[in-house]
C-alpha positions, -999 to +999 in steps of 0.1 A: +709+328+355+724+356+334+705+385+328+697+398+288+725+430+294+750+401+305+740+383+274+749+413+254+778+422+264+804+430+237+834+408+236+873+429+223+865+419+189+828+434+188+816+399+189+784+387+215+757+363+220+729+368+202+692+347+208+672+338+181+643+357+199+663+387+189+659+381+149+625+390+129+612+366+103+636+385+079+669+370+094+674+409+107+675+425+149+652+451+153+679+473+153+685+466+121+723+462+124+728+425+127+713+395+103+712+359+102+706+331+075+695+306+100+659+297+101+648+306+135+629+281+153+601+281+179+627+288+205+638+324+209+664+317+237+683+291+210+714+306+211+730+320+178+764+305+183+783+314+150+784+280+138+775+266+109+747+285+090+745+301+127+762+332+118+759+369+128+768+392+102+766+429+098+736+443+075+761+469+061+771+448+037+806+450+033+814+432+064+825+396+065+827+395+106+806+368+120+795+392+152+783+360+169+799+346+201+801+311+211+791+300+242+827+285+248+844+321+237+816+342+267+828+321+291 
């Protein structure tokens, strides 16, 4: 089992994995410098792949990057 810091490790590209656990009811991190469109479920270890409407952008603004990492691209 990987452990949340393995999780979070930042990829070349400034890219990770994020959980939906990770993501208040405003799409937003608690750090305030990621946000998501997708509607969170009841699952907070769903992971935020970058698919689809599963996209990790930065709150910034003026950033396009999607910051989430697929599970394919940690391995």
């Amino acid at each position: 089992m990987l452990t949340d810091e393995a999780l979070k490790t930042i990829d070349t590209n400034g890219r990770r994995i994020f959980l939906s656990g990770e993501f208040g009811v405003t799409g937003i991190t608690s750090d305030e410098l990621h946000l998501c469109h997708h509607r969170m479920g009841t699952n907070p270890l769903e992971i935020i792949d970058g698919s689809n409407d599963k996209k990790v952008y930065s709150t910034d603004g003026h950033d396009e990057t999607n910051y989430a990492l697929t599970k394919d691209d940690f391995v």
